[in-house]
TORVEX-334805 format. One line per 8 residues: number of its first residue (from 1); their letters; for each residue y, z, x of C-alpha. Coordinates in nm, 2 decimals. Layout:
residues N
NUM> a> Y/Z/X | ...
This chain:
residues 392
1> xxxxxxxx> -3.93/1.95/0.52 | -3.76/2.24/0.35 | -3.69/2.42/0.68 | -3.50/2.08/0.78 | -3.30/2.03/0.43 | -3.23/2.47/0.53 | -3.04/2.33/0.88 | -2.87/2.03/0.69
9> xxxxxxxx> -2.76/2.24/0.44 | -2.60/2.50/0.68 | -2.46/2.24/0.90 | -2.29/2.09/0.61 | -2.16/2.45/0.50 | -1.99/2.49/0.88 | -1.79/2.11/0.85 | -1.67/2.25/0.52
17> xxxxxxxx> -1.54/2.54/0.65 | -1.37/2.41/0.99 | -1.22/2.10/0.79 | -0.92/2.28/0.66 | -0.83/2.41/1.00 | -0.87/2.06/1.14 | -0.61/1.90/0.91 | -0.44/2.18/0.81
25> xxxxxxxx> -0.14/1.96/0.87 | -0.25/1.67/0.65 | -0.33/1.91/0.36 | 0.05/2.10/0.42 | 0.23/1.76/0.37 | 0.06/1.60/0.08 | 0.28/1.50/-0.19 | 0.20/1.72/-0.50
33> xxxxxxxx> 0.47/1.64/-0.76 | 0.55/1.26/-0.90 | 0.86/1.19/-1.14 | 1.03/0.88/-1.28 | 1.35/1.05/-1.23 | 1.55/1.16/-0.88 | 1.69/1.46/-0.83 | 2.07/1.60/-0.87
41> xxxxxxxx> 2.27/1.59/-0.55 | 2.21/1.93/-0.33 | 2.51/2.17/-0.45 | 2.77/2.23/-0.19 | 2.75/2.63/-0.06 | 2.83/2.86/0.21 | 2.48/3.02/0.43 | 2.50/3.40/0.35
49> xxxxxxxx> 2.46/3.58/0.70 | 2.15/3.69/0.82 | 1.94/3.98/0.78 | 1.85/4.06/1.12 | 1.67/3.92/1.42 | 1.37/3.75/1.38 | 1.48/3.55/1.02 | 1.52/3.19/1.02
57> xxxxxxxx> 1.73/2.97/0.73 | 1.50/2.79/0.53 | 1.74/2.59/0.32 | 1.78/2.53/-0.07 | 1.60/2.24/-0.25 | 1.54/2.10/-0.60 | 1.20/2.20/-0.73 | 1.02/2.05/-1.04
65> xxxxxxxx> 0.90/2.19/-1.38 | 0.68/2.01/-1.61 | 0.87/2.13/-1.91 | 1.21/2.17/-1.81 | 1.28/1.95/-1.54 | 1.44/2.00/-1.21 | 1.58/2.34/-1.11 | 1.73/2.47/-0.79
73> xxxxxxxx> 1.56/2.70/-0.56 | 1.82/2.89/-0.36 | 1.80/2.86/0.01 | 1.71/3.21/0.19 | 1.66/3.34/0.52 | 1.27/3.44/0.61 | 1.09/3.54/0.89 | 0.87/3.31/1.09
81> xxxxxxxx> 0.47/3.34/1.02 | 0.42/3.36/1.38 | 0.63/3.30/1.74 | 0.70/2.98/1.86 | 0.73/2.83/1.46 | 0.98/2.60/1.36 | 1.04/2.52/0.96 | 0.99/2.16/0.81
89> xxxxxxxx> 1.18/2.13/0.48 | 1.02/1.99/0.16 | 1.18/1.65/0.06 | 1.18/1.37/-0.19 | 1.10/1.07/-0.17 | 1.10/0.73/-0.36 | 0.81/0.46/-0.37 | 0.82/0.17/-0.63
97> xxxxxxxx> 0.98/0.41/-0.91 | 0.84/0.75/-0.85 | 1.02/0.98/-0.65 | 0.72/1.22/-0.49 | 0.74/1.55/-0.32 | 0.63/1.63/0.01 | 0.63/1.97/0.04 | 0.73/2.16/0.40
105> xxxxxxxx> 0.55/2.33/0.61 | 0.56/2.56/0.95 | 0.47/2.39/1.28 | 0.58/2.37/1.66 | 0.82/2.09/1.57 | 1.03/2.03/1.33 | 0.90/1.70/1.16 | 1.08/1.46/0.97
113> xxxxxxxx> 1.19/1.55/0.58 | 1.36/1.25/0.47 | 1.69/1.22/0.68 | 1.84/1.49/0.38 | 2.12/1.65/0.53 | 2.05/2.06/0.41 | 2.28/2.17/0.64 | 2.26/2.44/0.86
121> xxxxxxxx> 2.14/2.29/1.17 | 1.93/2.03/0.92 | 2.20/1.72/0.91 | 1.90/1.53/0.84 | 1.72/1.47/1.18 | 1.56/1.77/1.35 | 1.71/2.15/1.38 | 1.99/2.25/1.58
129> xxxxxxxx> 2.04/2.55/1.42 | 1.86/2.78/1.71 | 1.54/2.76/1.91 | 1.27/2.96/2.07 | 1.31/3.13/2.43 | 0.97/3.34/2.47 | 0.89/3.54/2.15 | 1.22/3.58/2.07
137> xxxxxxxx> 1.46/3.36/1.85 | 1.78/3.25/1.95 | 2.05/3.12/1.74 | 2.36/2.88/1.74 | 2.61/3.06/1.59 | 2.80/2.63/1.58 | 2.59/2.59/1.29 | 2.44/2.92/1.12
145> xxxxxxxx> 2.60/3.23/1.02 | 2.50/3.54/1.19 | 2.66/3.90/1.26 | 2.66/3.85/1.64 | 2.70/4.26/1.67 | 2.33/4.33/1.52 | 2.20/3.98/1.63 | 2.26/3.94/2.02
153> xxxxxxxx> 2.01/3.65/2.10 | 2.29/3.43/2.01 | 2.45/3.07/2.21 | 2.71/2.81/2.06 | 2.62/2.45/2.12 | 2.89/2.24/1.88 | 2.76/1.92/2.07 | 2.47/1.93/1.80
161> xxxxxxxx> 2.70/1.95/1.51 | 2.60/1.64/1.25 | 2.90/1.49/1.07 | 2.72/1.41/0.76 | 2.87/1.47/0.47 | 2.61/1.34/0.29 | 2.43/1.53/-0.07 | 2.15/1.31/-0.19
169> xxxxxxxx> 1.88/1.49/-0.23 | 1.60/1.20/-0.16 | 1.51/0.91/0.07 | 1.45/0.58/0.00 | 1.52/0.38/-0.38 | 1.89/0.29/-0.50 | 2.12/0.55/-0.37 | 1.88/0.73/-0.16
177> xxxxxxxx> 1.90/0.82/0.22 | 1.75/0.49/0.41 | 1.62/0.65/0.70 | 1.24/0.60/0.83 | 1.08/0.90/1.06 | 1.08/0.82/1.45 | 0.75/0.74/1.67 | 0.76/1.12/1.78
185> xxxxxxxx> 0.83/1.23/1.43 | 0.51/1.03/1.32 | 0.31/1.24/1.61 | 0.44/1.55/1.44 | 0.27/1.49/1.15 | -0.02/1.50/1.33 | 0.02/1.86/1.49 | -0.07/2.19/1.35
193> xxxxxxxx> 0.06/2.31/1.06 | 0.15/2.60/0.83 | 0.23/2.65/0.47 | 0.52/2.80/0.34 | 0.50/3.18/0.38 | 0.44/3.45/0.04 | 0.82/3.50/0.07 | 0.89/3.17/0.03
201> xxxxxxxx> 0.67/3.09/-0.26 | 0.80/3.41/-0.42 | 1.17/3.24/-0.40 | 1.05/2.94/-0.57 | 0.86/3.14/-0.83 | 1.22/3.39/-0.89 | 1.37/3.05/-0.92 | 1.17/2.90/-1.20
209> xxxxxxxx> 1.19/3.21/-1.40 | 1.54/3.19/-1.42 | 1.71/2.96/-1.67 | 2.02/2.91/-1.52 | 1.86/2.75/-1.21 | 1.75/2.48/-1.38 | 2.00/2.13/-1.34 | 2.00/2.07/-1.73
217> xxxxxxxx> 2.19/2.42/-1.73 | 2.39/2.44/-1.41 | 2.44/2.05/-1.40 | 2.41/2.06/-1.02 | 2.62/2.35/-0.95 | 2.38/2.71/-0.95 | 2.53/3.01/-0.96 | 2.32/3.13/-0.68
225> xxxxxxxx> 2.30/2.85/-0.41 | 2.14/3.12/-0.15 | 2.02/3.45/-0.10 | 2.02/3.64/0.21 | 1.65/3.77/0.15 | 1.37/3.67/-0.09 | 1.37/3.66/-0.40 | 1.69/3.92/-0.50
233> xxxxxxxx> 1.89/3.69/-0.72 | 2.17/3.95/-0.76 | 2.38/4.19/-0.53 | 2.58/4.11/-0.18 | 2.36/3.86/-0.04 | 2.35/3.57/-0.33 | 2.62/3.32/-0.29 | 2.67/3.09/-0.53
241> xxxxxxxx> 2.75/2.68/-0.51 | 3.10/2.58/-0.48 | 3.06/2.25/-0.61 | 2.81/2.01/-0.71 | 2.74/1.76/-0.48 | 2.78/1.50/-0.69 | 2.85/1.40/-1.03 | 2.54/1.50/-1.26
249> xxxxxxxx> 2.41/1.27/-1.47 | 2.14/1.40/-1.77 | 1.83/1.20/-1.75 | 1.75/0.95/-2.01 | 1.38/1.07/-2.10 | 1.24/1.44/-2.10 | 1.08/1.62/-1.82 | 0.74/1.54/-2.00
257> xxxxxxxx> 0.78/1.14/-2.04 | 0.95/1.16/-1.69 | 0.64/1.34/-1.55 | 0.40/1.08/-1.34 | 0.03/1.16/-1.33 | -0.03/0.96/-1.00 | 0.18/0.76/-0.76 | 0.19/0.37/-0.76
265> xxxxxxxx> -0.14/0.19/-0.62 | 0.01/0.10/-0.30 | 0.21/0.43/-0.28 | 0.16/0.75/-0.08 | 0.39/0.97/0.10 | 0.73/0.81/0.05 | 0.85/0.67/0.36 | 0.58/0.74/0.58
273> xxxxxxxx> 0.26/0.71/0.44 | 0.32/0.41/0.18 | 0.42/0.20/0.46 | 0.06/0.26/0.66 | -0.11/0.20/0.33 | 0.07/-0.11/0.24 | -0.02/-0.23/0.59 | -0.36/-0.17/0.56
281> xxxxxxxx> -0.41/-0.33/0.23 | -0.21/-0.65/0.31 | -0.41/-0.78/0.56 | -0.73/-0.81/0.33 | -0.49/-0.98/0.06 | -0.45/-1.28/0.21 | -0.79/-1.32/0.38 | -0.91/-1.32/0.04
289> xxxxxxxx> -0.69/-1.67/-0.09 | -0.80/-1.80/0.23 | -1.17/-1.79/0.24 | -1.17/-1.92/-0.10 | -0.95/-2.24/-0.09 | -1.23/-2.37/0.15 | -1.55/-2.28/-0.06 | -1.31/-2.46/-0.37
297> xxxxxxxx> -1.23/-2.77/-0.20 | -1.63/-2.77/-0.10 | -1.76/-2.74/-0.47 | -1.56/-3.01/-0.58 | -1.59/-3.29/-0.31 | -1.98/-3.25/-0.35 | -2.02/-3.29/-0.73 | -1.77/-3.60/-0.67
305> xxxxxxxx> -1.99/-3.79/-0.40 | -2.33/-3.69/-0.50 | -2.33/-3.85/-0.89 | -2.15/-4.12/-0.79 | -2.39/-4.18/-0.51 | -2.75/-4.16/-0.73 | -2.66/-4.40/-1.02 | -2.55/-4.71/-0.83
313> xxxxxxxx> -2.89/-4.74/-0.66 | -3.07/-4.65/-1.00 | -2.84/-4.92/-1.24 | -2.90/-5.23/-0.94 | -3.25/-5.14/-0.95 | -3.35/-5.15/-1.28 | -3.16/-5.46/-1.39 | -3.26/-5.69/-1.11
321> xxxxxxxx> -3.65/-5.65/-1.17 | -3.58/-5.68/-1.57 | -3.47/-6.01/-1.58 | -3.69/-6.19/-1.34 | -4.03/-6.06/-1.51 | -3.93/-6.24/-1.80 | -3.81/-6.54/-1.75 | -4.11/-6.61/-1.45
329> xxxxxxxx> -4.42/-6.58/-1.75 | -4.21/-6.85/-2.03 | -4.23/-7.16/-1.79 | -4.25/-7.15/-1.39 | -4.20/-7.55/-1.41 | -3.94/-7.62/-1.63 | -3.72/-7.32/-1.51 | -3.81/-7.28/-1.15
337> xxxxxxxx> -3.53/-7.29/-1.01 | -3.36/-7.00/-1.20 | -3.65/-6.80/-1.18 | -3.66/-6.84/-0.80 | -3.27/-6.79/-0.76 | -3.29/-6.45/-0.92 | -3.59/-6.29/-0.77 | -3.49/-6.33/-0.43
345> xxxxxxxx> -3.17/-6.18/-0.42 | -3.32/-5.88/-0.61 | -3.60/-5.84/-0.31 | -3.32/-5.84/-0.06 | -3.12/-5.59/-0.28 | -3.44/-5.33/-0.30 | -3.50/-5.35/0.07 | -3.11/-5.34/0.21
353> xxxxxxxx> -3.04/-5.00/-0.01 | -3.34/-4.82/0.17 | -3.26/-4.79/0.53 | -2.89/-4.74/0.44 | -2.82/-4.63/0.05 | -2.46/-4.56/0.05 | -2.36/-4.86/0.32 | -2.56/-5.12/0.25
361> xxxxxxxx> -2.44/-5.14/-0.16 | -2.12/-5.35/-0.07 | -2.29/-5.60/0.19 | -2.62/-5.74/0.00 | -2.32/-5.92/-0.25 | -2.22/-6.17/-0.01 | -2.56/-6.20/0.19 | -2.72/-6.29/-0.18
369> xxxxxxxx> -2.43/-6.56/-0.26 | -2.53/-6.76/0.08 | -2.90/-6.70/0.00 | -2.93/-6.85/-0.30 | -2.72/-7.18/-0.22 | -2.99/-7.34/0.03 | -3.29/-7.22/-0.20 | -3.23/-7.44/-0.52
377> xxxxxxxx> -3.22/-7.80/-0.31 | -3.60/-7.75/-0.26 | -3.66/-7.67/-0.65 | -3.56/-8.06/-0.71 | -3.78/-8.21/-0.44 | -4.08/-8.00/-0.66 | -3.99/-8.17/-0.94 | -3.94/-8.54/-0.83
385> xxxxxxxx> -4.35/-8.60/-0.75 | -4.51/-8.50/-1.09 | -4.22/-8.77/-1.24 | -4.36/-9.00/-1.02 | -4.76/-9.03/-1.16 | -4.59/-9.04/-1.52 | -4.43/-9.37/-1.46 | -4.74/-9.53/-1.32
């Protein structure tokens, strides 16, 4: 017994372990961050040029602090965890009131992230800002900004180039971007994914240190929209916003009140994921109302028919033996008649209810009203000979 719970217990320890490698990419897109509030309009800037071969634009986004609110971390150029990796950018998203994060992640595909035009080859649907050949990284210099004399791998493909002048920051809810991922977006979410890389979380982490990142300070205009590397906030490489994207507006409640512990019941990840959910909890919803208008119709046609059934029987019963065991013991000759008229319709009544209780109540009322018609002409005849000895 213990050498078996020893193999369990190991086995269990292995699924553990291989789990997060199975659904790495479930894990990568989970929405960690719900607010009551949306998020400014992405600032209008220029892509600083970049570094050197190998680095791919990862563009800016709004980020969330518990205490202060929303603050801007700058987009910045960063190299690829491994060959072959395409970057999915973090986006918001609203479901029923709460506008949830879904953070990005590094995968074969670029997957959908809310239809938020970022720019840069991100007008909202895919990348077209450069592409894999081999192991090396080729870029369209239509849509990001590259010094074409250090960085050769370069093409120009302007028939990619998305018209979408666009800034909202989030999908779905009043004013939001009403776009819905495609089938073969959906299968992306299935593949294998990455998290953001240490350079990246060290942007996010510069950005939150700094005050004047944050919206209730810049008011949708940063002074450093982008950085050419990681995490240097200051020099030639930081560019700063040219214009907000759209008038701010200060939220109503603080960061704290506007902080949601938990998403709506039928939410998930906004867009994608509450829609699946909703799906799968509808169809219970109304199987539920319709098994039980049945079973309530049931209950009360039964109680109806059943009492009304039992004291019919009982009331005709018990008054049609009452009165003709009295009258028959006062005077069988001087009342015979009545005495004989009543009886006999009461037999009938106690034998017709027994083969059939329910049909035969309603016919032994006109069999008993010919019955008793012939039966009282013979009750005379009776009494006519004992006059006749009298008068003699």
């Amino acid at each position: 017994m213990k050498l078996h719970r020893v193999v369990h217990a190991l086995l269990f320890g292995i699924l553990v372990l291989t789990i997060p490698t199975m659904f790495s990419s479930a894990s990568a897109a989970q929405i960690g961050i719900f607010v009551r509030i949306g998020p400014p309009a992405l600032p209008v800037y220029d892509q600083p040029i970049c570094p050197g071969p190998g680095f791919m634009w990862t563009p800016g986004y709004w980020a969330w602090d518990d205490d202060d609110g929303y603050y801007w971390v700058p987009g910045t150029w960063v190299e690829a965890p491994q060959p072959g990796l395409l970057w999915t950018p973090g986006w918001w998203g609203w479901n029923n009131g709460i506008y949830a994060w879904n953070a990005g992640y590094w995968g074969p595909t670029v997957g959908f992230y809310g239809g938020v035009n970022y720019g840069f080859g991100y007008g909202g649907n895919g990348f077209y800002g450069g592409e894999w050949r081999g192991g090396a990284f080729f870029y369209n210099t239509a849509v990001v900004h590259v010094n074409t004399t250090v960085i050769t791998n370069v093409y120009v493909n302007k028939t990619v180039i998305v018209n979408n002048s666009s800034h909202v920051a989030f999908n779905g809810g009043p004013g939001g971007v009403a776009v819905r991922p495609t089938p073969a977006q959906v299968t992306y979410m299935h593949q294998q994914h990455t998290p953001p890389v240490a350079a990246q979380t060290q942007q996010r982490e510069a950005a939150s240190k700094n005050r004047a990142m944050f919206a209730s300070a810049n008011h949708g205009r940063p002074a450093v929209a982008a950085t050419a590397r990681p995490g240097e906030f200051s020099g030639k490489g930081v560019v700063a916003a040219r214009s907000a994207g759209g008038t701010y507006h200060a939220p109503k409640m603080s960061p704290k009140e506007a902080r949601a512990s938990a998403p709506p019941e039928k939410g998930g990840e906004s867009a994608k994921r509450p829609a699946e959910n909703h799906a799968a909890a509808s169809h219970p919803a109304p199987s539920h109302p319709a098994a039980s208008h049945p079973t309530e119709n049931r209950a009360a046609t039964h109680p109806e028919t059943k009492p009304a059934a039992k004291p019919a029987p009982e009331a005709r019963h018990e008054a049609a033996p009452k009165p003709a065991a009295k009258p028959a013991p006062e005077a069988r000759h001087e009342a015979a008649p009545k005495p004989a008229a009543h009886p006999a319709p009461a037999a009938k009544h106690e034998a017709a209810p027994k083969p059939a209780p329910k049909p035969a109540a309603p016919k032994p009322a006109p069999k008993a009203a010919a019955h008793p018609a012939p039966k009282p002409a013979p009750a005379p005849k009776h009494e006519a000979p004992p006059k006749e000895p009298h008068k003699g």
